[in-house]
N, C-alpha and C positions, 0 to 999 in steps of 0.2 A: 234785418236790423240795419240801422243809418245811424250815423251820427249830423246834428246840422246843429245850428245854433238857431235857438230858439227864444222870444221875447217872453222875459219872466211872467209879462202879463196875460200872459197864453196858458200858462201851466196852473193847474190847478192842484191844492195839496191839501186832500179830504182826511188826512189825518193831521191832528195837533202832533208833531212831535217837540221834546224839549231841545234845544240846543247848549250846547258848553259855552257860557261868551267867552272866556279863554282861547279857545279851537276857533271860535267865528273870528275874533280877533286875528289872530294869526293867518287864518286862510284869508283875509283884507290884506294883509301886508302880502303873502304870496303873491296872490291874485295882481297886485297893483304892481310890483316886483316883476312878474314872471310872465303874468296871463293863467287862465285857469288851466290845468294839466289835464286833470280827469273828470270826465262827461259824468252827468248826475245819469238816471236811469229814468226813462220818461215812458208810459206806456199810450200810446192812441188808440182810440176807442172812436168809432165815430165822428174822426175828423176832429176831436175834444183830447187834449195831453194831461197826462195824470204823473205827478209825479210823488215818488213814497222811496225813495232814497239821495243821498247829498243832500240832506236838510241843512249841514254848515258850509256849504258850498254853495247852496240857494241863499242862505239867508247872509252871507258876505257878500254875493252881488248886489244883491240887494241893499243892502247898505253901502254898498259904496257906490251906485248909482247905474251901477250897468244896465244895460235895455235888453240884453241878452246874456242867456247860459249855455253853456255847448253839453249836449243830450244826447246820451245813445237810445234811439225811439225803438220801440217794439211794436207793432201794431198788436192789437188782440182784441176779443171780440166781450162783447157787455159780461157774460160768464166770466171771463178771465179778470176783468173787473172788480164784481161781487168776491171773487176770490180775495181778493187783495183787501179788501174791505170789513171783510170778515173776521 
């Protein structure tokens, strides 16, 4: 496992999930405050990043314009994928 920072536009997130905008609010003020503290969890697959946890910490970069998110990457192979999917 690595942590690097990673361009939001790289990460793919094959689940909808819903966010708090209360909690996205706030992780903006952090973020812009502080810098982000804790890596979202990002898995590679075939040179392809998947990501299915820090959805308010994805979606506060993202609105606040950042070009990247700092990610702890796991590599894992298309199995371990379908897992995650399922």
């Amino acid at each position: 496992m690595r942590i690097v920072d990673l361009p939001l536009s790289v990460i793919r997130r094959p689940l909808m999930r819903q966010t708090d905008p209360v909690k996205v609010e706030a992780l903006m003020a952090s973020i812009q405050a502080i810098g982000q503290q804790e890596p979202i969890e990002v898995l590679e697959v075939n040179g392809q990043y998947y990501g299915f946890s820090g959805c308010h910490r994805y979606e506060a970069c993202l609105r606040l314009g950042i070009p990247t998110i700092r990610c702890r990457v796991r590599r894992a192979s298309a199995q371990v994928l379908r897992l995650h999917l399922a």
